[in-house]
N, C-alpha and C positions, 0 to 999 in steps of 0.2 A: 504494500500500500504506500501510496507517495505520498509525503509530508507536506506541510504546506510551502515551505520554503521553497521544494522542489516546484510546486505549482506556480510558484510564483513565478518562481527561474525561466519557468517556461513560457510564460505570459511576458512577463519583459525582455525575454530575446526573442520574440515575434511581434515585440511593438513597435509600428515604425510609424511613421507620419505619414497622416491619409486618409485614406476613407472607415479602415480600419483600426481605427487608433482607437476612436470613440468606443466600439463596442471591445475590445481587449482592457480599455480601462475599466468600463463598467464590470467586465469580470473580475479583473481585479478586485474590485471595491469591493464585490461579493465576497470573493475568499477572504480578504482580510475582515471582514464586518462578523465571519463565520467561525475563526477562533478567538480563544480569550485572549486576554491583556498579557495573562502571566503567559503563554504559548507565544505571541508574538516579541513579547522583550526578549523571546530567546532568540530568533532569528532576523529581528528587524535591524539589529547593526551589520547582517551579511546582506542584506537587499541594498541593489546596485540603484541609489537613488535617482544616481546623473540622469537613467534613461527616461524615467519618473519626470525630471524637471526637462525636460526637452520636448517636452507635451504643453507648458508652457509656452512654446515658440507660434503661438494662433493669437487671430484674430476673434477665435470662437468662443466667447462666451461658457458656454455648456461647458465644453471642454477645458476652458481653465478653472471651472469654479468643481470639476469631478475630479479634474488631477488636485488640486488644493485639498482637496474634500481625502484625498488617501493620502497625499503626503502629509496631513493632520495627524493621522491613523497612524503612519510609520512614525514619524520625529516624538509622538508621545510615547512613544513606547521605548525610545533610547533616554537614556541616561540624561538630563541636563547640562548642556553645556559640550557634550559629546559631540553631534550633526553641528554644532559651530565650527570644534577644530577638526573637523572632517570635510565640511562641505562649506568652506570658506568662500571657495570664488560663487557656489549657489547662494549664498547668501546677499553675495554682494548682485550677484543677476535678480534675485528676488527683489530687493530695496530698490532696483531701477527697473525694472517693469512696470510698463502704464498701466495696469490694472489696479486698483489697491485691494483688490482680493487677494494678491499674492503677497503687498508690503505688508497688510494683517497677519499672516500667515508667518512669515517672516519674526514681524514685531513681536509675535507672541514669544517664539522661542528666545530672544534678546532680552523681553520682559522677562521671563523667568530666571535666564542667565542674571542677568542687572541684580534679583530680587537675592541671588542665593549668594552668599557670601564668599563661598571658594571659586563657581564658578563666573563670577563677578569677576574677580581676579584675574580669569582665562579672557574675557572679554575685553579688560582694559589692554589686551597685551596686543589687539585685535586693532589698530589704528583705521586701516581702509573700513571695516567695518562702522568705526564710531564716526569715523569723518562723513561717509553716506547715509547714517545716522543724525547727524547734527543736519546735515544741509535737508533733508526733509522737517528739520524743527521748522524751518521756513516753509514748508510746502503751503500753498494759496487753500489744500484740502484741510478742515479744520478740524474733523477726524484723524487723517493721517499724522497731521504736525501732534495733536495732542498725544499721539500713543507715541511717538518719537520724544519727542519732552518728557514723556513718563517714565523713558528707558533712563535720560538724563536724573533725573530726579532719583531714580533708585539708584546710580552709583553714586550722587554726591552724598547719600547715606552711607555708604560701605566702607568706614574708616578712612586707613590711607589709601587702599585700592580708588579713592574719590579724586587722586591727588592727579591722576590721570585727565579730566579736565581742566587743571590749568598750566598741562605740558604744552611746548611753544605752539604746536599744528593744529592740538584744540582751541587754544586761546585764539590763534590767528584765524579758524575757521567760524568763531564766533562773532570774531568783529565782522565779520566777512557777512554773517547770515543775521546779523542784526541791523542792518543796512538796509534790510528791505522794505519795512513798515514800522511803525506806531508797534502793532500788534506782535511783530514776528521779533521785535526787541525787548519786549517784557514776559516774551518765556524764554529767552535767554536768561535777564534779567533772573526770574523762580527760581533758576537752573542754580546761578551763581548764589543769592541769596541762600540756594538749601544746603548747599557745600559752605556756604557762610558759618551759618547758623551749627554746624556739629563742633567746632571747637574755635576755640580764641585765635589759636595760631593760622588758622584757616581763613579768618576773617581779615587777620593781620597780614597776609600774604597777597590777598585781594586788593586791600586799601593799596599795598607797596606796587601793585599791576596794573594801577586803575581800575579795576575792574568793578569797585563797588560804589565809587564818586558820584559819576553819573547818574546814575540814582537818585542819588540824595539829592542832585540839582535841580531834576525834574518835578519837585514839589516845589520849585520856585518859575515855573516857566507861569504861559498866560494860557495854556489849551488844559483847562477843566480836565477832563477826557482823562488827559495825561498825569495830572495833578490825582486824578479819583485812585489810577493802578499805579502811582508810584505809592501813595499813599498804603495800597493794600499789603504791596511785599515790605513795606516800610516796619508795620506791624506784623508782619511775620515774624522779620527782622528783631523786633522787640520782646519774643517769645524767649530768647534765650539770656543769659546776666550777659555776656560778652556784648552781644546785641546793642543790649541798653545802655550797657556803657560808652558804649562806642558813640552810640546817636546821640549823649550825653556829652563828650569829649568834641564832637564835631558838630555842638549849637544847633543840632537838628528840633530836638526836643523843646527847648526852645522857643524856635524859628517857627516850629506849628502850633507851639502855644500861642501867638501874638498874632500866625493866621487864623484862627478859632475866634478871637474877636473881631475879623476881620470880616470874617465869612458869616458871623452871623448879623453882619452890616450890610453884607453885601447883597443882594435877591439872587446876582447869578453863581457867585462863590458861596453860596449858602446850599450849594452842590456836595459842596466838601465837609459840610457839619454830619452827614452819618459816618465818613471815616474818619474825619478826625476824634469822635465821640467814640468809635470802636478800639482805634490807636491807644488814646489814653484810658479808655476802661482797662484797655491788654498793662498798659504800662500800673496803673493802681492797683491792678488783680495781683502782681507782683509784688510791686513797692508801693504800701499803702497812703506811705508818705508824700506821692502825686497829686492827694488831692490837699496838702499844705502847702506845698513848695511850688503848686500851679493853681491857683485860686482862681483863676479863669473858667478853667475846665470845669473846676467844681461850682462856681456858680452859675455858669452854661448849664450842666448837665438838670442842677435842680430848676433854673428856672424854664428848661425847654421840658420840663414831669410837667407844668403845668400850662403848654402851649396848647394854644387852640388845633393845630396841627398835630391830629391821630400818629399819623406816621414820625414824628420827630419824638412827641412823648414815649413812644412805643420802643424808640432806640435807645431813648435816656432812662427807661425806666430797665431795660433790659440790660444797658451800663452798671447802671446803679447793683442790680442783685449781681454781676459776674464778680466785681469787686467784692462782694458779701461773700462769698465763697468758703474765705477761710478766713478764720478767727482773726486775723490782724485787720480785715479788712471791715469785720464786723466791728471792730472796735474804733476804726479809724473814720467812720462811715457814724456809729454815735457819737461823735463828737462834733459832732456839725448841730447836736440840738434840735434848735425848731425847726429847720430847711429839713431835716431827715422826717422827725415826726409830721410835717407834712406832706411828704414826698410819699410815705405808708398811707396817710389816708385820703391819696389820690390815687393810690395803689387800690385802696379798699375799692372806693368807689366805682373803681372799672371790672369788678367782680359782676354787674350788673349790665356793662354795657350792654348795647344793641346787638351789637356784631359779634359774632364767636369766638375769631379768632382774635379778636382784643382781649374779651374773658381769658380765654387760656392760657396766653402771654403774660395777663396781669397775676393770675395764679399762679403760677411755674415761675416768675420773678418772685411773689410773694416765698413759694415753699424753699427758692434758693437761699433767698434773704434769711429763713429761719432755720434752715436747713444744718443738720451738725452732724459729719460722717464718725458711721459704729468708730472708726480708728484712731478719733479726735479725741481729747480728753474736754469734758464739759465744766470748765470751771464756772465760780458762782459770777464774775464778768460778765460772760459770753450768758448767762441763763438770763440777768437780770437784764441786759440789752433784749434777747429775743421775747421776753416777758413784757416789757415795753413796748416794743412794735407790735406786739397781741394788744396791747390794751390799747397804741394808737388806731389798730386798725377795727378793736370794736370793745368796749368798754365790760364784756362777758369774753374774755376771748377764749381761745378754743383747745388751747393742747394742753402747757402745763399748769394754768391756773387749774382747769377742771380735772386735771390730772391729780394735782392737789388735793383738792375739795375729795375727791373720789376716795382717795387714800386716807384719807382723815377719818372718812364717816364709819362707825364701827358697823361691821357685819356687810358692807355693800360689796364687796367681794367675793363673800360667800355666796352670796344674793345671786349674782350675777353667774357663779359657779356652779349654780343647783340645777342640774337639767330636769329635775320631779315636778316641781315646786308652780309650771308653769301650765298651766289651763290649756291652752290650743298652741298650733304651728306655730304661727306670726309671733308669738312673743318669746318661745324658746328662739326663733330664727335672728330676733334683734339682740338679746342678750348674747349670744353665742358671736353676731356681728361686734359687737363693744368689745368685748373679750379680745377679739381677732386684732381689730384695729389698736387697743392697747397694747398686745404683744408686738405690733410691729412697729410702733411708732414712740414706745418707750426707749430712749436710750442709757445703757449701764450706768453712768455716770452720775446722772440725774439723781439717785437715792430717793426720788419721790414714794416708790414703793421698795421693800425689800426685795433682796434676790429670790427668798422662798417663794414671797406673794407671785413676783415673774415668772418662776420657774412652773408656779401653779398652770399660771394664763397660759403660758408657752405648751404645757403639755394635757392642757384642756384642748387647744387649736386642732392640735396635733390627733387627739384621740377622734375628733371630728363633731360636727353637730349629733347625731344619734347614737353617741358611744352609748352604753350603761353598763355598769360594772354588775359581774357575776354575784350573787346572792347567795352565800353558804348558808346550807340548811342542814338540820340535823335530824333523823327519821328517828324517833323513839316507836320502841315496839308495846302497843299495851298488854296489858295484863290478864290474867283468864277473868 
């Protein structure tokens, strides 16, 4: 009986270009679609791919999207980053065929390479490959450019194997393909920026190459546009310490503090108040101390909570809880006093709005603001701040005052405990809800209730709404 490999053998040296090309591939596809995964990784590195890519060479539609469709089939079945250093010059015919069924096809394997850490390695060492590579970052296709820039973007993550983007041929092939639009210059731009951002020396190597200046220029030009996406990778840029020290050291930080008063003067530069509001939310979600040391931003932010304008409230108020995040910022954020407790109960109020998606946004700001992860410690600070904003946002508020009160009152626990005790469905189903919602939204730290009382709630949940425990009985036998 003939294996499939040999099947295959035979089908690709009787494939030629022609009329019968079409129906020997379609066989193909059969046999291979006909064994498993683990039965083709065994033979799929001895299948002669070249004759495979040479079905490529049509104008036919059908035919290139059936040959793509098996060379799918074989390249997943080898090894990652294997069919690179084997099938180098196909790779580089693939990236320049006019089809982009084929660049896809292509990209995928380069994405995986890029994504995996060793064979990242074997890729960088690949120049013709990354140079065909980069000059598609500029392709006019916004599909095509974008899975090409995503190849980039996974190597400037892979350590030093990243360092490979700012060798001379890369550098020079980027100024090269950054020349061609607005557009095709700011995913260079991401490219650079994301090899910025993984370490200091990284950053520091860029500045010494020019490569990261220009940038920072473009939030001073006069086309908006340019000023909205310099602005984005800017805050990206400010995601890492190195980042912000840098945009610190080079009066960036600054420079777009004193356009945020500018812009909210301006009707058409009032374009740039949701990035710049996003920029320094990223920068106080870090260093709480932004919103001291830039009294601007923190006056913008609370007076645009109360603009008439849905969509700017909706930015500042969503500024407002990302900086609540984590404890420094909860505390940096009470200290603002009255501006904050009325900023909560303008929060409050939009619990009501018309619209949905303003409710949800006002909610999901509100639960971040109060919000305190299992892994945080809850000191008595951070409770009497979030006790506050309950009480700014309703004078019975809703977690730990009632939390409180609940724990106080002798026997409500038990009460709530008792699955006998209760007459119909409906109100074993609410008591057994309270239970639920207590277990999940109590946190350790809190000592509102004891561990025992928790550990009760938590393995009532667990037992489920209709648990009841087995009743031991004892049969006495009577007597004559």
């Amino acid at each position: 009986m003939t294996s499939p490999l040999d099947e295959t053998t035979k089908l690709l040296a009787g494939l030629a270009l022609g009329g019968s090309c079409m129906k020997t591939l379609e066989s193909l596809r059969i046999l291979l679609a006909s064994v498993s995964l683990s039965e083709l990784k065994e033979y799929a590195p001895k299948i002669d791919i070249d004759r495979i890519y040479k079905c490529l060479a049509t104008s036919n539609k059908d035919q290139i999207d059936l040959t793509c469709e098996i060379l799918k089939r074989i390249l997943g079945a080898i090894p990652i980053g294997h069919a690179m250093v084997r099938y180098e010059d196909l790779f580089l015919q693939g990236l320049a065929h006019s089809e982009n069924r084929v660049k896809e096809l292509i990209f995928q394997e380069l994405q995986m390479a890029a994504d995996d850490p060793t064979t990242c390695e074997q890729l960088s060492t690949k120049l013709e490959i990354l140079l065909s590579c980069l000059q598609l970052v500029g392709s006019t296709d916004e599909s095509i450019a974008r899975k090409a820039s995503r190849v980039f973007i996974s190597i400037a993550r892979q350590g030093d194997t990243a360092n490979v983007l700012v060798s001379p041929p890369i550098v020079e092939e980027m100024r090269t393909v950054s020349r061609k639009s607005d557009i095709v210059r700011y995913r260079i731009y991401d490219i650079v920026v994301t090899y910025c951002c993984t370490s200091e020396d990284k950053l520091a190597f860029c500045e010494e190459h020019q490569l990261i200046q220009t940038l920072l220029e473009e939030v001073s030009t006069q086309d908006i546009l340019v000023q909205l996406n310099a602005l984005e990778l800017i805050t990206t840029l400010a995601s890492c310490q190195h980042g912000r020290e840098y945009l610190e050291r080079q009066g960036i930080t600054q420079k777009l503090a004193t356009r945020l008063d500018e812009a909210t003067a301006d009707p058409l530069a009032s374009l740039l108040v949701p990035g710049l509001m996003k920029l320094f939310g990223a920068l106080a979600h870090f260093q709480p101390d932004v919103l001291s040391r830039y009294p601007n931003f923190t006056n913008t932010m609370f007076n645009l909570i109360d603009d008439s304008d849905i969509s700017l409230k909706m930015i500042s108020i969503e500024t407002l809880s990302f900086i609540a995040i984590e404890r420094d910022g909860k505390l940096a954020l009470s200290q603002q006093g009255s501006k904050m407790d009325k900023a909560i109960k303008t929060i409050g109020s939009l619990f009501t709005h018309a619209f949905n998606e303003v409710r949800l946004k006002a909610l999901n700001s509100f639960a971040e603001l109060t919000h305190v992860a299992p892994t945080e410690t809850i000191d008595e600070d951070v409770q009497k701040i979030i006790e506050h904003w309950f009480y700014m946002l309703n004078p019975k508020p809703i977690q730990f005052i009632m939390n409180k009160l609940m724990s106080q009152e002798p026997g409500f626990l038990e009460f709530l405990l008792d699955r006998r005790g209760e007459p119909d469905k409906d109100c074993l189903e609410i008591k057994f809800n309270i239970v639920k919602r207590l277990s999940e939204s109590l946190h350790p730290e809190s000592k509102i209730w004891s561990e025992y009382c928790m550990a009760q709630m938590r393995d009532h949940v667990r037992e489920g709404l209709w648990f009841a425990r087995a009743q031991s009985t004892v049969a006495l036998e009577s007597g004559p």
